[in-house]
Structures are given as C-alpha cells and as structure tokens.
C-alpha angles and dihedrals in degrees: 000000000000107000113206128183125179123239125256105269106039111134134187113189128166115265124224104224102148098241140127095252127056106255115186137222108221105194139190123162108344092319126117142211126186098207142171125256082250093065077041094056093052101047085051092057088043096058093048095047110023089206125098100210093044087043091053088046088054098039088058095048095060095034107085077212127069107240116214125237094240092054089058104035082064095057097051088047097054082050092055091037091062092045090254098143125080102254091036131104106284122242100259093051083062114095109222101173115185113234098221099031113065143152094040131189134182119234105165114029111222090246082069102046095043087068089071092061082115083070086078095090090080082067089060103118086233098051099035092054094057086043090052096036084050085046103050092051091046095060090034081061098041102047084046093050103028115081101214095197092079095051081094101044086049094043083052094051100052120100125237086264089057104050099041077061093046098047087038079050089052095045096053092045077054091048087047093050084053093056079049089072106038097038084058090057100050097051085069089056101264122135102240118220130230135310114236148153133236141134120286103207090310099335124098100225135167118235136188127214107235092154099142093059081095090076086052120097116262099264084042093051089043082052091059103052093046089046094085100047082050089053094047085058099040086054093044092048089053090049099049100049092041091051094050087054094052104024149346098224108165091214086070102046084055090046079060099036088065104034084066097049092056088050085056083043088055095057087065099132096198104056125058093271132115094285096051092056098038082059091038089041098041092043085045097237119140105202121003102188091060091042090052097044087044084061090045101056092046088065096072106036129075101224096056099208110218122259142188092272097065089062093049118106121246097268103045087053090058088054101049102043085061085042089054099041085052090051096047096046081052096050088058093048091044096051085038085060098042093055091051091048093038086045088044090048099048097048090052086054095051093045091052091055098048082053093055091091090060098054092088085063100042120078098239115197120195082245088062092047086049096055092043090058086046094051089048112043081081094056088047096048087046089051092043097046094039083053090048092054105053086048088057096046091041091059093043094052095050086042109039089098095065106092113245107248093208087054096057119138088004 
C-alpha cells in the first residue's frame, strides 16, 4: 500500500475563468495549475486518506461513475511529476524553462520589490481614473505635436554621450513598466516576484514574476497586466514635462518617443505581450494556442476530446471564435513575412560570400567596414530567430501527443 502525503504549501482555490463550469488553481511555490474539480477531488481523498488504493476505493464510492484506474493513476502521477508529495524533487529543483523567454538574469530580488508594496495607492480607482484620463491627454497632445520623421535623423545626430543617456533613459522607463506590474499585484495583497532581464524570442527584454496573479480574480488579474504599461506612461509623463522645464535636448525626447512607441508595441494581442493577457485574462482563457490547436485537432479525429471552449458562456465564445480567427489570419502574415526576410537575408549572405574573393581589389576604409556591420546585424538576427522558430515548431509538431502535464484535468 503506497502511502502519499502532500507537502506543506500546496494550495487548491477556486479560479475565476468566466466560464459556465468551476475550473481550479492548484499552487505550490510560486507555480501554478489551472485544474478540474476532478484533480481537485482527488487531491481532496487523498488528503483525507494518504493511501492511493484506499483513496481510489473512496473516490468510487462518492462518484455516481466508475472511474477508471488509469484516470486516476494520471492524476497521481501529475501530483508526484511536479514534486508535489512529500519524498519527491521540490519545485524549484525542477527546470521550467520558458520557451520564449531564455537567458534569463535577475536584476531586482523579490525581497526588494516587495518594499514598494506602498506604491500600490496609484492602483486606487479613484486615483488610477484621473492617471489614465491625464495620460491619455498628454500622448493625445505629444504624437500630435510631435513630428515623428525626424526621431532618425535625431537618433543619427547624437553623440555617443548622448545616446549612451538615451538607451540608459529607455532602459529605466522598461524597468518602471516592470514595477507596473508588480506594484499592481501587490496592491491585491500577493507577494510579487523578482525584476530581471532575458531575451524574448530575439529581443533583451526586462520581465517581472507575477506569477501569483493567477490566484487574483479576472478584472484583478486584467489590472495587472495593464499596470506596467500605466506605470510606463505615468514615468514618461514626469520626464517630459521635467525635461521642458529644464531643457529641450532632442536625445530625450527620443528616449520618449520610443518609449511610446514600446507602450503601443505592448498592446499587441497576438504575442505573449500585455495585450495578449489582458485578452486571454479578461475572456478568462488561459492559454489560447493550446485552446485553438485543441479545435483544430478535433477536427480531424473522430473521438473530439473536450476542451476549455465547450465550458465558455455564449458570449465569450463569440468572442473567441473572432479572437482566434485574428490571430490565425496574423500568424500567416507573420510566417509570410519571416520567409521574405529569411529568403532576403540569405541571398545577401550568399552574395557577400561569393564577393570575399574581391575584397583584395576593392579600397576598403574602416567606415566602410562600420556601415557594413550596421547593414548586417539585421540579416544575422533574421537568420538566428527563423532558425529558432522552426526548432520550436519542430519540436512542437514531434511532441504535441504527450499530454502536458501542466494541462492536466483543464
């Protein structure tokens, strides 16, 4: 008789998904499950038995089904899988590396963060209507007045002073939208995790742990998501107008310029960005991809396995169904635009090889060399992030019959 007790810290709340049927967030240190109320019924006789085959009697004897052995063998398993049992690897020996997300550095710890928890007031309704209305007017006012042709020509003419401050400038409005995040969670009483910095498919990028917004209700968990992109506005807003009132240099109004256009970047629905949680948080949907391919397959299969959409009300159907076919009609655009660029690239590359054996005729100045590089890192970032996708989707393609073990019971 296998004896199995959880370990101190495993949690099971209801989640808030927006959905006719009651869906479950099972958490342990700072991860996170989004499970049925079956996973949940089992977790519940096992913690009142501690014994599997005793558990599985008892489970049988409420259900009105009979459940079969290999059901709920699957669903012990997925407890012991994740080091959930008392005797098995603990969470954070588990690698869960993020797919998109890689090379990953932390810049703030979350003890730190966590002190600016009194930051919280600017997410008061009160106080965060009068923020957004004032934001709102003040970038009404600079894209209107601001002509944003000349923002190259005024990013070529700084010197390299003035651009180390500009790109430094850009960096701290990232590290602000960051606190966003985090600052929002806190204000509805979660402990926010730490501030970082790592590539997002090619691109650096900073990123906060908010993690546990998943135990927040749906409209919390929408006013997280949109709380960095608030903060972002509130701190370019300050600058601007400090920097008016002091001075008129051109290298930080490029240090705004782009920071806005980041924050109108961020509300991209169809890339895991702020836009595309605060769709997935405010329709209740945890993970859309999954929830598209999982239409998809069924499709094609006579036994159509069920998936999050059957449970969804009316409304939020409706909705999805037009969210998925955007994001569809995106995807081919966006895989249209990769194999031009991937196709432009590599004939450039190839064309710059076959042209290695004139370089010995040519006069060849270190500008020319400069502007070369300059004209090239593009090609090379295209090549390196094309081959990165196809890795991903060929993986995804030779794997997407092993059950997710995070998706367990959804």
């Amino acid at each position: 008789m296998e004896c199995l007790v959880f370990k101190e810290g495993v949690e099971v709340a209801l989640f808030d998904n927006n959905s006719n049927s009651n869906s479950y967030l099972l958490s342990y240190k700072g991860r996170h499950w989004r499970v049925s109320s079956f996973v949940v019924h089992v977790y519940e006789v096992l913690m009142e038995t501690k014994s599997v085959d005793e558990a599985y009697r008892l489970i049988n004897d409420k259900s009105k089904t009979n459940i079969s052995v290999e059901k709920f063998n699957e669903v012990v398993g997925f407890f012991k899988n994740n080091g959930l049992f008392v005797g098995t690897d603990d969470g954070e020996k588990i690698k869960r590396a993020s797919k998109n997300l890689w090379g990953k550095i932390t810049l703030i710890p979350s003890k730190t963060v966590n002190k600016f928890k009194w930051l919280g007031i600017f997410f008061d309704k009160r106080v965060m209507v009068v923020v957004v209305l004032l934001e709102i007017v003040f970038f009404s006012y600079f894209f209107v007045t601001y002509n944003s042709k000349t923002i190259i020509t005024d990013l070529w003419n700084l010197n390299m002073k003035e651009l180390s401050i500009c790109i430094v400038a850009i960096m701290l409005f990232g590290l602000v939208h960051e606190f966003g995040h985090s600052t929002a969670l806190m204000s509805y009483g979660q402990e926010a995790g730490a501030i970082g910095m790592g590539v997002y498919l090619y691109m650096p990028v900073f990123y906060s742990n908010v993690t546990n917004a998943w135990k927040l209700k749906r409209l919390q968990r929408v006013c997280v998501d949109i709380g960095g992109i608030y903060f972002q506005a509130l701190s370019i807003c300050f600058v601007y107008l400090l920097t008016i009132s002091i001075d008129n240099d051109s290298f930080i109004k490029c240090a705004i310029i782009i920071s806005a256009l980041q924050i109108i970047g961020n509300f991209n629905p169809f890339i895991k960005m702020d836009g595309y949680w605060m769709i997935c948080d405010f329709l209740g949907v945890s993970n859309p991809y999954h929830l598209i391919w999982g239409g998809i397959k069924n499709l094609f299969v006579k036994k159509k396995r069920k998936t999050e959409f059957d449970d969804m009300k009316t409304v939020v159907k409706c909705a999805f169904l037009i969210y998925a076919i955007l994001i569809i009609c995106y995807f081919i655009y966006f895989i249209r635009l990769v194999v031009m660029l991937f196709s432009s690239a590599l004939r450039q590359i190839i064309e710059d090889i076959n042209n290695i054996g004139l370089l010995s005729e040519v006069d060849i100045s270190f500008g020319d060399v400069i502007v070369f590089l300059q004209t090239r890192v593009m090609l090379y970032l295209v090549l390196f992030f094309t081959v990165r996708l196809i890795i991903i989707l060929f993986k995804k393609i030779f794997i997407i019959r092993r059950k997710n073990e995070n998706n367990i019971g959804i």
